[in-house]
C-alpha positions in Angstrom: 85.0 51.8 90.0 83.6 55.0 89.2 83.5 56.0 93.5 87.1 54.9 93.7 87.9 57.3 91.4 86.1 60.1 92.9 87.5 59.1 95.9 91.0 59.0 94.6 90.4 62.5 93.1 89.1 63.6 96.3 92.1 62.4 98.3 94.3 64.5 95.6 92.3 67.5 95.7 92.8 67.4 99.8 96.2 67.4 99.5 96.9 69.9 96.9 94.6 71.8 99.0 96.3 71.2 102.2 99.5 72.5 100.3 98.5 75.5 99.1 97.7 76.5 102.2 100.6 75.6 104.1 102.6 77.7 101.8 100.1 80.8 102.3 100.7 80.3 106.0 104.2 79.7 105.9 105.2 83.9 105.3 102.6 84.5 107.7 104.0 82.0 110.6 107.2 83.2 109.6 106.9 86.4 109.8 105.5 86.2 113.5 107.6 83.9 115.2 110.9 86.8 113.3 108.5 89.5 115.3 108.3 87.4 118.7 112.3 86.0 118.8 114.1 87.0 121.5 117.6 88.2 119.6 118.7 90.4 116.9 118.9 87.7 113.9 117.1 86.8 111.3 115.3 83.5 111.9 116.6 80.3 110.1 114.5 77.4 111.2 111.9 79.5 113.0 110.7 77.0 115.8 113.9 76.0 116.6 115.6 79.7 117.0 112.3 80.8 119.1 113.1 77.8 121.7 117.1 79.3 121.5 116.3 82.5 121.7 112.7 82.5 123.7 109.7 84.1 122.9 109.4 88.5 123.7 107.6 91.1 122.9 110.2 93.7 123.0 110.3 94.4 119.4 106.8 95.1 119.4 107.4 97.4 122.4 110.0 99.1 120.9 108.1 99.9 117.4 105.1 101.2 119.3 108.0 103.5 121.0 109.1 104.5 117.9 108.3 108.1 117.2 108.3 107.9 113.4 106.3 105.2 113.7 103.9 106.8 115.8 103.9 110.2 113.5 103.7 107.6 110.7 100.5 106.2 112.1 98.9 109.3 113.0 98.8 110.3 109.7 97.7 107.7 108.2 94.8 107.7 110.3 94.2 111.2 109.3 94.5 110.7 106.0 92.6 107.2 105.8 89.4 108.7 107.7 89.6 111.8 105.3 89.7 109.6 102.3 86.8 107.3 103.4 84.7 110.7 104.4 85.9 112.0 100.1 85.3 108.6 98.8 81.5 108.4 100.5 80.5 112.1 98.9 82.2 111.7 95.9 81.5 108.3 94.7 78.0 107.7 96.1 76.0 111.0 94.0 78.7 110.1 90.9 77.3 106.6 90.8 73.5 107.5 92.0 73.6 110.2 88.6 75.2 107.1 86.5 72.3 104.9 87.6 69.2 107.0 87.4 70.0 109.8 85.1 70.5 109.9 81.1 72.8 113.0 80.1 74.8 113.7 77.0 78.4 112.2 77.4 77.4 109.1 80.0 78.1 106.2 77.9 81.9 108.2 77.1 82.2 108.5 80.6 81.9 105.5 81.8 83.8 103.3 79.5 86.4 106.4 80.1 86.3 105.2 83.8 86.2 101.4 82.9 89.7 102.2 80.9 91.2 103.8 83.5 90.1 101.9 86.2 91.4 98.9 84.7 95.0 100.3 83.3 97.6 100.1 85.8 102.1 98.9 85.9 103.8 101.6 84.4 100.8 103.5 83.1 100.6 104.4 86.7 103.7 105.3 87.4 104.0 107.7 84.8 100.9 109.1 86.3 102.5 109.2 89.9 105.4 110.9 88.4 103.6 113.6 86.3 101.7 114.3 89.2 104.7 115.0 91.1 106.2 117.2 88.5 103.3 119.1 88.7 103.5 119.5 92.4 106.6 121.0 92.2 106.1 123.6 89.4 103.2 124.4 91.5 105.6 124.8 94.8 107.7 127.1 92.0 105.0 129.3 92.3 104.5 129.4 96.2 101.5 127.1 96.5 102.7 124.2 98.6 100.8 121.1 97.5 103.3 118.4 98.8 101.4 118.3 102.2 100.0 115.1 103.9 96.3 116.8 103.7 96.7 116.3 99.8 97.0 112.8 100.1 93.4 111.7 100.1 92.6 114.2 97.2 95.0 111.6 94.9 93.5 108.6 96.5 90.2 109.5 96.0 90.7 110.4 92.2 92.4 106.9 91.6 89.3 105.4 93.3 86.7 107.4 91.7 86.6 105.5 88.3 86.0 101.9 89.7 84.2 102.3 92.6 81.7 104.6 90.5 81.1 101.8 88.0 80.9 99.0 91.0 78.4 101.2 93.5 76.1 102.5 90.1 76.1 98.7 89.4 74.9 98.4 93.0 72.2 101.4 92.7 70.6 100.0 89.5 69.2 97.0 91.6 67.5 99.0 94.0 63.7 100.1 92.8 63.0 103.6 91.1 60.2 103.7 93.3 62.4 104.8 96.1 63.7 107.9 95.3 60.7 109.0 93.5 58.3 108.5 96.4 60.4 110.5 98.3 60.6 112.8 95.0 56.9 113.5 95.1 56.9 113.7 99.0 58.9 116.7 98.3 62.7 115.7 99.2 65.8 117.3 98.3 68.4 115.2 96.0 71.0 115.6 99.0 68.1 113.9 100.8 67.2 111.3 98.8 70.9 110.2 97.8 72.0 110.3 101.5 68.6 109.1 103.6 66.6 107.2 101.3 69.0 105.2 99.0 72.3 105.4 101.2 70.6 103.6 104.0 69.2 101.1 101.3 72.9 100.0 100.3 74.6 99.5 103.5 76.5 97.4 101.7 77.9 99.5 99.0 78.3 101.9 101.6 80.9 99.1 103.6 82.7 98.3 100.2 83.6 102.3 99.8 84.8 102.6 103.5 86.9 99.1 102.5 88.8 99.9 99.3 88.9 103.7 100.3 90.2 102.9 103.7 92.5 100.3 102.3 93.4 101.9 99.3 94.8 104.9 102.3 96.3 102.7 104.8 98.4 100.4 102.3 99.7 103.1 99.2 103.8 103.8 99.6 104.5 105.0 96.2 102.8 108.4 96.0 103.8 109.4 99.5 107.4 108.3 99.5 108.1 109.9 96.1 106.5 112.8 98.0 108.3 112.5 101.0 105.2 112.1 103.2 105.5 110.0 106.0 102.4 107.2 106.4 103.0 103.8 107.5 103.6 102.3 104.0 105.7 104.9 103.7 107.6 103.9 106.8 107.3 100.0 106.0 109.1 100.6 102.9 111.7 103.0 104.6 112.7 100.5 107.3 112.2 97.7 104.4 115.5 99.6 102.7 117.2 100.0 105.9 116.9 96.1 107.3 119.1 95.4 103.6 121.1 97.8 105.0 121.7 96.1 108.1 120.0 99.1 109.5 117.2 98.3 111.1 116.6 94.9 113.4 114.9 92.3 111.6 112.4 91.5 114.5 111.0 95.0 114.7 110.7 95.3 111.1 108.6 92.1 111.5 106.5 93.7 114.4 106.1 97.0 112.6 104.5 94.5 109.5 102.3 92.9 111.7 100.9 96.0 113.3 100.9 97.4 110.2 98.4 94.9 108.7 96.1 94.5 111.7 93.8 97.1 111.0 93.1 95.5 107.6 92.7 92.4 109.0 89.8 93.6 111.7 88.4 95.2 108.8 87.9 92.5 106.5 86.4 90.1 109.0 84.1 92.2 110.6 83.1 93.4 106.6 83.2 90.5 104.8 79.5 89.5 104.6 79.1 92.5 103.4 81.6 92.8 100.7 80.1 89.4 99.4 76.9 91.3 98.9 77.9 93.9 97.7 80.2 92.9 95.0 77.6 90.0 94.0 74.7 92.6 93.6 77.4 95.0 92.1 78.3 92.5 88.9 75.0 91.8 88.0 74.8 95.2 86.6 
């Protein structure tokens, strides 16, 4: 009796399971076969519109074409790789000082950064906004700060308070002994943060290039209320313009896709590590 009813809860369990992931895949499938259709129209019953329509690869063509798309892209790389390069030498001596020092104001500090990496929804926004303002008093005074080479400044100081308390988490696992062999061997701090312990949390060092990288590639918000162009940026714009019966709905669906490749690359070649990482990373 009592294996029939595992069995039975098994069975449902497999099915609820088999659900749930049918409608994760649904938006993706959809989303594709929209890309890969052959005509101008938004898909009804995708499978049976592709075999209408046929199958091309003119609308991702014709986004790769696209010349705010490729200005859109080559900013975002710029400002991704400079955001991953701020995140690495800001976050990794913040959080190596949080781990292994004792200073007046620490404790303040850090449940400062737990606060505000936690708050978010219209907290935010207001901070987006006064940010903005801010920008603009300062252009009233001649110094231009709504540039794309900005960007990665905000990013990073949004990213600072969590992945400070994730990575100092990380760094109080690894042995004192470390750094202070290399302390008596006569080693600079730059040298002991950046040879002796970075190399010793490869992982921590993966989860900032992640969440920086990620945090850079995917944010709309600050750079269209700025006017910047960046592929969220231009995501978003072309989102507006497809209700607008602006902008074909296949290449908006291609521009997605190659949009979220990158991500997608990066998460499976990082994702042992990112387990690591965050598992070692909540013990503390």
């Amino acid at each position: 009796m009592a294996r029939a009813t595992i069995t039975i809860l098994k069975i449902i369990a497999s099915i609820i399971g088999v659900f749930i992931a049918a409608s994760l895949a649904y938006p993706l499938a959809y989303i594709v076969a929209q890309a890969l259709i052959g005509k101008p129209t938004i898909l009804v019953t995708s499978f049976e519109d592709l075999v209408q329509y046929g199958i091309t690869l003119d609308n991702f063509v014709n986004t790769l074409r696209d010349r705010e798309f490729l200005e859109a892209l080559t900013n975002t790389l710029v400002v991704a790789t400079i955001t991953v390069i701020l995140a690495i030498f800001v976050v990794i001596p913040s959080a190596y000082a949080f781990s292994r020092f004792d200073f007046m104001g620490k404790d303040t500090i850090l449940y400062y950064y737990l606060i505000v990496s936690q708050a978010g929804g219209g907290l935010g926004v207001i901070a987006v906004l006064a940010l903005y303002i801010f920008f603009l008093r300062m252009a009233a005074y001649g110094v231009g700060l709504i540039r794309i080479e900005v960007l990665p400044f905000v990013y990073v100081s949004g990213l600072i308070p969590f992945q400070t308390w994730l990575i100092k988490s990380y760094f109080d696992q690894l042995p004192k002994e470390l750094d202070e062999a290399s302390f008596i061997d006569g080693a600079s701090w730059f040298t002991i943060i950046f040879k002796v312990i970075f190399p010793a949390s490869k992982a921590a060092f993966i989860l900032i290039i992640l969440l920086a990288f990620m945090n850079a590639w995917g944010e709309f918000i600050i750079a269209n209320i700025m006017g910047l162009k960046t592929l969220g940026q231009y995501i978003y714009v072309k989102a507006v313009a497809g209700q607008a019966g602006l902008m074909r709905p296949g290449e908006f669906a291609a521009a997605a896709i190659l949009f979220a490749i990158p991500m997608i690359v990066l998460f499976v070649i990082s994702q042992k590590y990112i387990g690591e990482a965050y598992r070692l990373g909540m013990k503390g």
